[in-house]
MARKOL-967043 format. One record per residue: residue number from 1; residue in one letter; x, y, z of N, C-alpha, C in turn. Coordinates in steps of 0.001 Angstrom, whole numbers, m for minus. Layout:
N
num | residu | n_c1 | n_c2 | n_c3 | ca_c1 | ca_c2 | ca_c3 | c_c1 | c_c2 | c_c3
NUM | a | X | Y | Z | X | Y | Z | X | Y | Z;
...
END
This chain:
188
num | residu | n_c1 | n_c2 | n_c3 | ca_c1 | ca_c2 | ca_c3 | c_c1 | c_c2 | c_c3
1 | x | m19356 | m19652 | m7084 | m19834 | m20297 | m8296 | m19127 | m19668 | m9496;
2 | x | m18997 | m20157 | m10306 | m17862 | m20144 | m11573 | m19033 | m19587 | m12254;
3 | x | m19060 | m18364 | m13360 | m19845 | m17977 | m14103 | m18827 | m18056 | m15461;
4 | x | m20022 | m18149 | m16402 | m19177 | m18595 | m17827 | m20334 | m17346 | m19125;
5 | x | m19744 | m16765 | m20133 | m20584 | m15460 | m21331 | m19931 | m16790 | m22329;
6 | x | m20903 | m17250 | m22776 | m20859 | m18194 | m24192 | m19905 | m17372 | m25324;
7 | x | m21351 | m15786 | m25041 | m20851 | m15154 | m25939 | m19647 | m14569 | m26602;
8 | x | m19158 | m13901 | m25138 | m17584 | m13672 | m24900 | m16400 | m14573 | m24645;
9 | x | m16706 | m15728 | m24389 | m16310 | m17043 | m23865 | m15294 | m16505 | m22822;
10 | x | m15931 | m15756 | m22774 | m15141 | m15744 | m20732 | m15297 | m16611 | m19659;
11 | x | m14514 | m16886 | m18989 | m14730 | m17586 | m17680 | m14557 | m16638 | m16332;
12 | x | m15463 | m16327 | m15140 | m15201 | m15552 | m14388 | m15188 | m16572 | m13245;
13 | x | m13776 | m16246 | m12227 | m13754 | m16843 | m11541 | m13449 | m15741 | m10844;
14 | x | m14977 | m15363 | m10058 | m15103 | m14461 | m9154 | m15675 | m15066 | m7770;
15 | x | m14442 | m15055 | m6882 | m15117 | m15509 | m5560 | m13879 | m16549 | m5205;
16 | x | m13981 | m16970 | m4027 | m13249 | m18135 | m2788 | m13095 | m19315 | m4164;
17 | x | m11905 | m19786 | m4129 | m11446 | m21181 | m4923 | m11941 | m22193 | m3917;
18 | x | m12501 | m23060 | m4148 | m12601 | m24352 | m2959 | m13413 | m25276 | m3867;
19 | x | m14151 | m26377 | m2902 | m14708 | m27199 | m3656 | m16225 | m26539 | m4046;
20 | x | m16641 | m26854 | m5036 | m17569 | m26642 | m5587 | m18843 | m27016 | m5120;
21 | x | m19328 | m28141 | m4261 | m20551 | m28399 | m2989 | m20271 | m27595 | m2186;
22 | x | m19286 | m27159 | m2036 | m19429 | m26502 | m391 | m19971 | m24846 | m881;
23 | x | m20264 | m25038 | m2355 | m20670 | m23520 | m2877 | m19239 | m22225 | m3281;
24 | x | m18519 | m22763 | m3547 | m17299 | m22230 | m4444 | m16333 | m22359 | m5720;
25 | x | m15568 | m21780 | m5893 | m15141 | m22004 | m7539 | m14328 | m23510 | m7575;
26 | x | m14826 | m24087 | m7685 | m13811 | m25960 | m7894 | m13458 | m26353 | m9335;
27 | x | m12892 | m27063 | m9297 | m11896 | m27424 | m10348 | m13059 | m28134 | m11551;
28 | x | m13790 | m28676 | m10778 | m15120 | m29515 | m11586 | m16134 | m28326 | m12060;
29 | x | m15985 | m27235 | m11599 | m16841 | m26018 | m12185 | m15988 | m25181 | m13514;
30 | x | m14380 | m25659 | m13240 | m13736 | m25109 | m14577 | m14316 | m26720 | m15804;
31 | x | m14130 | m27415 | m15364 | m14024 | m28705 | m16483 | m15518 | m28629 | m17246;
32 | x | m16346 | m28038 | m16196 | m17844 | m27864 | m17198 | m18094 | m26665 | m17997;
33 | x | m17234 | m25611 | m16997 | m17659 | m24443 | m18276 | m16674 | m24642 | m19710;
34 | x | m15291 | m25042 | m19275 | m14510 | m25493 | m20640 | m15011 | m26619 | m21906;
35 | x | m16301 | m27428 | m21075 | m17216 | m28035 | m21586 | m18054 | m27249 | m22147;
36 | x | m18642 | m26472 | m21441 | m19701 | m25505 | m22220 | m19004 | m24418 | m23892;
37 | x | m17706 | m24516 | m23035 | m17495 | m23295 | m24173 | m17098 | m24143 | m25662;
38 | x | m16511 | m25516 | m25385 | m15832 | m26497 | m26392 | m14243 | m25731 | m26838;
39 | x | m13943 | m25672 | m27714 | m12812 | m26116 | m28334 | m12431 | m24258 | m28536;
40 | x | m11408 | m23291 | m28833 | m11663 | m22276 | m29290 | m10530 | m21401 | m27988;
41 | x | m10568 | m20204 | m28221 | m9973 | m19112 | m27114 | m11168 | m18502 | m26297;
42 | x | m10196 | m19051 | m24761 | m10964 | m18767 | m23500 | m10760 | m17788 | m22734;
43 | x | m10703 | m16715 | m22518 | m10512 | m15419 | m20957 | m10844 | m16394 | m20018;
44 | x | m10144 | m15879 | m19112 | m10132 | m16547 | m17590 | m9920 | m15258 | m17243;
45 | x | m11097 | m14862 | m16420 | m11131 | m13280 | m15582 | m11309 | m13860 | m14161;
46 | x | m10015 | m13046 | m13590 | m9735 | m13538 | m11827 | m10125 | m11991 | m10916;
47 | x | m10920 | m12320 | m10121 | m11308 | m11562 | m8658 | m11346 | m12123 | m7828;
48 | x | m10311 | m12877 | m7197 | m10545 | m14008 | m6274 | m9783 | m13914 | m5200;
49 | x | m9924 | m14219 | m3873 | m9091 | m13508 | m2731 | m7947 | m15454 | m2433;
50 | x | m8267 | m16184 | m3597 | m7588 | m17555 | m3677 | m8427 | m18401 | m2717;
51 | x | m7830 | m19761 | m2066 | m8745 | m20669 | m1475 | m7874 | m21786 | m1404;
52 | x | m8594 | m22890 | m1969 | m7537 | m23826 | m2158 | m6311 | m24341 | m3146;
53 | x | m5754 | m24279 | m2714 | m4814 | m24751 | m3822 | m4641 | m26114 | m4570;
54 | x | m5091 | m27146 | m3796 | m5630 | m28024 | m5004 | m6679 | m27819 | m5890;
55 | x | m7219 | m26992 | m5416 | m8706 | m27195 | m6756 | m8415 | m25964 | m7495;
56 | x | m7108 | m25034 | m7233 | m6474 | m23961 | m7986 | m5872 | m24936 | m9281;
57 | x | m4726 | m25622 | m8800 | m4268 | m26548 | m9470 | m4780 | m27149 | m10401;
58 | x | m6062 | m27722 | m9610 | m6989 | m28773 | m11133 | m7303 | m27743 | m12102;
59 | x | m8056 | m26828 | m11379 | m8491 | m26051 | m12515 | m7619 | m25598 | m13427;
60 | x | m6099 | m25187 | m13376 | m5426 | m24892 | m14160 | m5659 | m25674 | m14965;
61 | x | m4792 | m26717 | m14444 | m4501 | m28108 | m15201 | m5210 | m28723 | m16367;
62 | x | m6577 | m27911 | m16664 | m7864 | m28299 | m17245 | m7514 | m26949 | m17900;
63 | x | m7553 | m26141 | m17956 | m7279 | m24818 | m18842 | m5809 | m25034 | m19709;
64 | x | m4790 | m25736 | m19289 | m3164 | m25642 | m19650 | m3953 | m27333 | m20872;
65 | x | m4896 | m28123 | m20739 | m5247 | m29237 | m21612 | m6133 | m28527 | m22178;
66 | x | m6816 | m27610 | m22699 | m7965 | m27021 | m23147 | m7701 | m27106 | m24518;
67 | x | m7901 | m27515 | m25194 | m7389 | m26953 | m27102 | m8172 | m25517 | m27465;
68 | x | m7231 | m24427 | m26902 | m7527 | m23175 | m27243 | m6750 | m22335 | m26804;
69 | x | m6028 | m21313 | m27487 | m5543 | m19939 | m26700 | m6706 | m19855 | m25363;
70 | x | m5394 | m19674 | m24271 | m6288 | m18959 | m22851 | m5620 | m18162 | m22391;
71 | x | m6499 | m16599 | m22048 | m5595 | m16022 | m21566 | m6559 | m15466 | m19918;
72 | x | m5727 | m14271 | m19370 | m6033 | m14352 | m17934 | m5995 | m13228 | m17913;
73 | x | m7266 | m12419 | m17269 | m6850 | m10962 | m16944 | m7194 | m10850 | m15459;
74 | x | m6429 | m9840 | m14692 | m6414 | m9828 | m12980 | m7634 | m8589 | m13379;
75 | x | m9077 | m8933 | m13174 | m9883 | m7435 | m12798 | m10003 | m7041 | m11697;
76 | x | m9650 | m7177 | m10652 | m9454 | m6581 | m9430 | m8311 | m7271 | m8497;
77 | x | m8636 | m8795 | m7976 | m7804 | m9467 | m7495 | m7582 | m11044 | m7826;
78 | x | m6211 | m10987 | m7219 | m5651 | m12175 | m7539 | m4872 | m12645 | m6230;
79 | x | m5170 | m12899 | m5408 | m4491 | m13329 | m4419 | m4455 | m15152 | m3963;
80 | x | m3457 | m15159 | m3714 | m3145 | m16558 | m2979 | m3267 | m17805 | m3568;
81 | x | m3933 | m18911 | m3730 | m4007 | m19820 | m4728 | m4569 | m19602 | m5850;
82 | x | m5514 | m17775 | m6118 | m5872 | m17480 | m7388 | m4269 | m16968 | m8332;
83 | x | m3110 | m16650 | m7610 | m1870 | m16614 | m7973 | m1806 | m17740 | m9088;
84 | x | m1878 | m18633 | m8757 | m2098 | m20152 | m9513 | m2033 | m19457 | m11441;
85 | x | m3140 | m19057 | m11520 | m3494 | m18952 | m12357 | m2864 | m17521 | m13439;
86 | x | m1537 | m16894 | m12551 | m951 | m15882 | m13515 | 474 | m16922 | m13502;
87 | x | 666 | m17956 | m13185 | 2406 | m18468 | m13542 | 2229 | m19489 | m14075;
88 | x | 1033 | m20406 | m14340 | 616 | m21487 | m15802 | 958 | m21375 | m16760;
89 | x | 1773 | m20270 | m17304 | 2111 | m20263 | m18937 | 1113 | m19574 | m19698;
90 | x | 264 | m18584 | m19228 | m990 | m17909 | m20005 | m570 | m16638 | m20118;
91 | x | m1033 | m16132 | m20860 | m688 | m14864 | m21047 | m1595 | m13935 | m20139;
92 | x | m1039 | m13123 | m19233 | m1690 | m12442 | m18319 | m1545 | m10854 | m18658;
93 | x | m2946 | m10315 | m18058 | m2898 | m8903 | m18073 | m3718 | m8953 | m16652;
94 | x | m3338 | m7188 | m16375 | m4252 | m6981 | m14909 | m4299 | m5348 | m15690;
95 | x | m5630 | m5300 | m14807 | m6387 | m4367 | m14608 | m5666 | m2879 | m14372;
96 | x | m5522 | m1897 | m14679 | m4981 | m620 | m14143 | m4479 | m681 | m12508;
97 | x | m5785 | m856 | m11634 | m5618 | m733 | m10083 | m6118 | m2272 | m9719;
98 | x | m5762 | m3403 | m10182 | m6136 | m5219 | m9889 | m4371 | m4899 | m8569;
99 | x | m4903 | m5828 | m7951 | m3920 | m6055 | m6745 | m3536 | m7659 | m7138;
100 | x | m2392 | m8050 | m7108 | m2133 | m9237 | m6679 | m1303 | m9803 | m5263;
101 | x | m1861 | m10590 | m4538 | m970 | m10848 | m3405 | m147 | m12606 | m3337;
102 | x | 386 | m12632 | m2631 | 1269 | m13756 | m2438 | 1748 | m14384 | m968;
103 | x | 1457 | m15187 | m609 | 1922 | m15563 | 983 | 2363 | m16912 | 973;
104 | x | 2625 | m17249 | 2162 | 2615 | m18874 | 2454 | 1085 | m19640 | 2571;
105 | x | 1302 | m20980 | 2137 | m308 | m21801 | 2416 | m409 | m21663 | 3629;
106 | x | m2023 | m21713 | 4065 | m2382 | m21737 | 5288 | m3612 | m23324 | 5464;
107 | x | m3863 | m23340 | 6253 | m4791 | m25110 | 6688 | m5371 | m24787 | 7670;
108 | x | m5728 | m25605 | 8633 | m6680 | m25870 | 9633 | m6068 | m26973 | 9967;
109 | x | m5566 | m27305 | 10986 | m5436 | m28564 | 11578 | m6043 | m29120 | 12776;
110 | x | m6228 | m30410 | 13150 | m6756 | m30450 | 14314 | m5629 | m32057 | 14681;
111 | x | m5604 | m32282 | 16344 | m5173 | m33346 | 16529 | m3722 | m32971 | 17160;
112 | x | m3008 | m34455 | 17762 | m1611 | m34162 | 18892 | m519 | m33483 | 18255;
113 | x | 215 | m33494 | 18647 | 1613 | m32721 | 18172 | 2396 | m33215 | 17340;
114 | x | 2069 | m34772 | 17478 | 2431 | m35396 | 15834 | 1628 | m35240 | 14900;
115 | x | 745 | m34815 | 14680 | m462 | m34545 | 13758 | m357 | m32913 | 13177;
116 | x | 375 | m32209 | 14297 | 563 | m30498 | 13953 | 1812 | m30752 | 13332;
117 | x | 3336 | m31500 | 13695 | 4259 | m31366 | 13025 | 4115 | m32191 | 11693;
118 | x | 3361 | m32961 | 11151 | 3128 | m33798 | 10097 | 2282 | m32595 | 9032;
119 | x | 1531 | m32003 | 9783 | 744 | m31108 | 8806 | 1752 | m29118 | 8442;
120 | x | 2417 | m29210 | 9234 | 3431 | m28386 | 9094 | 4367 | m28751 | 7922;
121 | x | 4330 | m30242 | 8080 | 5645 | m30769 | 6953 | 4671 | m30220 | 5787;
122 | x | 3676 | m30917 | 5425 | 3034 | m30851 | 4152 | 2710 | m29585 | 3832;
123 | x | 2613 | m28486 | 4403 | 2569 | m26943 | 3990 | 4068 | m26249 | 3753;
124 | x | 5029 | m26981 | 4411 | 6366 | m26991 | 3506 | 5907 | m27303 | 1987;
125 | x | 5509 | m28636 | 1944 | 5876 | m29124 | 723 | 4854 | m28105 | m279;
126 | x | 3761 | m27708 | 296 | 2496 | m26621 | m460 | 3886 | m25724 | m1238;
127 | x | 4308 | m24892 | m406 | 4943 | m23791 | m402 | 5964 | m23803 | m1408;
128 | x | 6675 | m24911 | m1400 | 7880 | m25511 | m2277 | 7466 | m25420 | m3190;
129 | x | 6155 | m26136 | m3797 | 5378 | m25724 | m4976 | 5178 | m24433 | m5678;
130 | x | 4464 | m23783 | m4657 | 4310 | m22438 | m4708 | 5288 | m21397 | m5319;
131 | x | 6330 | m21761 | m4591 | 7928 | m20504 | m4961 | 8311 | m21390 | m6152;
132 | x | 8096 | m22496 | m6252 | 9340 | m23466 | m7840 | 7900 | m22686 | m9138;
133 | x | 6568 | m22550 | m8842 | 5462 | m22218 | m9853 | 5884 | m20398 | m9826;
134 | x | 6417 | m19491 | m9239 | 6730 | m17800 | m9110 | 8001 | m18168 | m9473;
135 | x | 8774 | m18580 | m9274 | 10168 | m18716 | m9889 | 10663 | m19060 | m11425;
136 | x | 9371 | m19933 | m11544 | 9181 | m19836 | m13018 | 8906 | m19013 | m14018;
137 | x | 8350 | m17639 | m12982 | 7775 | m16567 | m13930 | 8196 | m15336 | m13135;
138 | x | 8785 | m14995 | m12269 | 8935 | m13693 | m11562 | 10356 | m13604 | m11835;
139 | x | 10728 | m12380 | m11880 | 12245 | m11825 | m12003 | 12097 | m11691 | m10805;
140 | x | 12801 | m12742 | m9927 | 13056 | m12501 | m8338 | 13733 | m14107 | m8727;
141 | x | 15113 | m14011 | m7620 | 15974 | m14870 | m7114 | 14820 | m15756 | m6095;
142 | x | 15021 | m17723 | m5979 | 14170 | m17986 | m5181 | 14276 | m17610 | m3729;
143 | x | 15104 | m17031 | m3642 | 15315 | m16401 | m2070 | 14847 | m15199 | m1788;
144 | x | 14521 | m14520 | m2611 | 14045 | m12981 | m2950 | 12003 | m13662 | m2627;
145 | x | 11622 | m14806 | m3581 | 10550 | m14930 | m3607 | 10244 | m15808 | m2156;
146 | x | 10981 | m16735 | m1623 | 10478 | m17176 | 168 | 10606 | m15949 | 1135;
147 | x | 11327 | m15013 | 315 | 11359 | m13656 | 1701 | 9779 | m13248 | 1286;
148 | x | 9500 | m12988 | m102 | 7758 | m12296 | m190 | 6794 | m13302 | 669;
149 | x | 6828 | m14524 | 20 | 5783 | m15336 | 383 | 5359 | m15537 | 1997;
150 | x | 6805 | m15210 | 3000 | 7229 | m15279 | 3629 | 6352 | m13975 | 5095;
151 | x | 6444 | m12786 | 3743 | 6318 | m11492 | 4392 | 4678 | m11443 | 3507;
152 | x | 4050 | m12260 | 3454 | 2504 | m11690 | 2603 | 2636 | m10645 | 1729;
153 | x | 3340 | m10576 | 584 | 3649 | m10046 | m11 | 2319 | m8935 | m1624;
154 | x | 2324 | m7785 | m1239 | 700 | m7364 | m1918 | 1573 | m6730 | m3536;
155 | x | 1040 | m6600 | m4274 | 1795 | m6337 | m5676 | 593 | m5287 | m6337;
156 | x | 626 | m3915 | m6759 | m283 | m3533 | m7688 | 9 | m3668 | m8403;
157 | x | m840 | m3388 | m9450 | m603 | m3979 | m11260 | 646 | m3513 | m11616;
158 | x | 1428 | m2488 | m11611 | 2673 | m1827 | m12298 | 3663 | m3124 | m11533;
159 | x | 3761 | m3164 | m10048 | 4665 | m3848 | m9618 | 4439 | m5557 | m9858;
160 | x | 3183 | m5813 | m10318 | 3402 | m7214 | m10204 | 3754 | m7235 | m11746;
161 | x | 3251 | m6203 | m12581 | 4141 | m6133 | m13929 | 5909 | m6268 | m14122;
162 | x | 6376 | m5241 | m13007 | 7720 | m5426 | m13167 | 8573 | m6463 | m12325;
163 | x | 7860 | m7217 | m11813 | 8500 | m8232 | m10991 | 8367 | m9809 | m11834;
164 | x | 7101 | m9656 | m12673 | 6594 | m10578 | m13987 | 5328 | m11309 | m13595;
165 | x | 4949 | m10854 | m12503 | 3581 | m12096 | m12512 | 2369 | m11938 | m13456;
166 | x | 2442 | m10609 | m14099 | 1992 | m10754 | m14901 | 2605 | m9957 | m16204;
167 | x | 1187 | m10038 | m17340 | 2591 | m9706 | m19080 | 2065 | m8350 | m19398;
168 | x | 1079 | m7655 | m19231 | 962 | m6821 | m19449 | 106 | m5695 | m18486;
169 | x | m89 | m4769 | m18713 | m1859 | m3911 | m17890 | m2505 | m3758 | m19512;
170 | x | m3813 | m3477 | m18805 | m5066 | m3502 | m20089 | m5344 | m2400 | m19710;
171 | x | m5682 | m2059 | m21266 | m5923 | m513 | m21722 | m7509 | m894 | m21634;
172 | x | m7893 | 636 | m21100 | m9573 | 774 | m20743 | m9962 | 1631 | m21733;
173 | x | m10178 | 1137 | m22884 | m10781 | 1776 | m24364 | m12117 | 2808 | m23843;
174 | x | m12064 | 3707 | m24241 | m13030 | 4785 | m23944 | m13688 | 4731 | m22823;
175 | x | m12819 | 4757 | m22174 | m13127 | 4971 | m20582 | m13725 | 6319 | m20382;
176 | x | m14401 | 6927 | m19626 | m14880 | 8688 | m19500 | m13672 | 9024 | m18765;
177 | x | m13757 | 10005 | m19547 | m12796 | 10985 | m19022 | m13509 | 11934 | m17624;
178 | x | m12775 | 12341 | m16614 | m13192 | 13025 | m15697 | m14049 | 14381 | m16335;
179 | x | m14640 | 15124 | m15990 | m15119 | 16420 | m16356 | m14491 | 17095 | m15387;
180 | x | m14033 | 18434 | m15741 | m13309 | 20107 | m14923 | m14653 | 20267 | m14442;
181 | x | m14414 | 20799 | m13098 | m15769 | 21251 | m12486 | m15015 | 22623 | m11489;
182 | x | m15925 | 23796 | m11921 | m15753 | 25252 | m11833 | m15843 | 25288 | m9673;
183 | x | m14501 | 25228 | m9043 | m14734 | 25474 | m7617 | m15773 | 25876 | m7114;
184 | x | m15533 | 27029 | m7305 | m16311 | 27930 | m7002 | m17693 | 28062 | m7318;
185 | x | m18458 | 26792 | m7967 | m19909 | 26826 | m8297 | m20297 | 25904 | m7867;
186 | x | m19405 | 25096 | m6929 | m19505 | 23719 | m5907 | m20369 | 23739 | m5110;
187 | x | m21565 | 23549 | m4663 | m21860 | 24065 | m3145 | m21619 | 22670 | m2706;
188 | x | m21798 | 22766 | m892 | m21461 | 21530 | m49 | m22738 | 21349 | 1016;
END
């Protein structure tokens, strides 16, 4: 379920991308909170291990029409069709230790061997998508990016910084500092 802070006008899309009846983040759960929030600058905060990639898609697609600065921060994860949402043209930040990953689409198929090579074709065509949407934004050759997608490719924040999937890391404003603690007055 898509959670939305009026206040903050954040959008958290924490959890599995899919359709939205079946009890996950859907594209019709971005179009209502962008409803809720109206007109203005939106956060889009991603923890999402990805899902589907069409209802990744819509939902962009509804954020990239939004009349408002949107931007995107990775707070923990960003993997797989939640990827979607750092190569849209938004300005992205991740988290200190946010992971992002990258692979080939995956499906479920059922049915004869013309039905497996027909659904094989169309996860070509997923994929094609996939590397032409990272190619648009990664300093990687597209042959560099079908070898990642290829190899499930995992990125921490520094590296998915220097490869470009995303624009910056976010500074953790008065974060606590650790406290020195005296060894020797440790017990165990």
């Amino acid at each position: 379920m898509l959670k939305v802070n009026e206040k903050t006008r954040e959008v958290f899309v924490y959890g599995q991308i899919g359709p939205a009846d079946w009890g996950f983040i859907g594209a019709d759960s971005m179009v209502e909170a962008l409803a809720t929030l109206g007109d203005g600058p939106v956060s889009v905060r991603i923890n999402s291990p990805g899902g589907s990639i069409d209802e990744a898609v819509a939902a962009v697609e509804n954020l990239r029409r939004h009349s408002g600065e949107v931007s995107v921060s990775v707070d923990a994860l960003a993997a797989s069709a939640a990827t979607l949402f750092l190569v849209s043209g938004f300005k992205v930040t991740a988290a200190p230790r946010a992971m992002v990953m990258i692979h080939q689409p995956h499906t479920i198929a059922i049915g004869d061997a013309a039905n497996m090579r027909k659904t094989a074709d169309i996860l070509d065509k997923y994929s094609e998508t996939l590397v032409d949407a990272y190619a648009a934004k990664m300093d990687a050759t597209r042959d560099e990016i079908l070898a990642m997608v290829a190899a499930e490719t995992w990125f921490t924040a520094k590296e998915a910084l220097a490869i470009g999937l995303v624009d910056g890391i976010a500074d953790v404003p008065n974060a606590p500092k650790a406290m020195a603690t005296d060894r020797k007055s440790t017990r165990l």
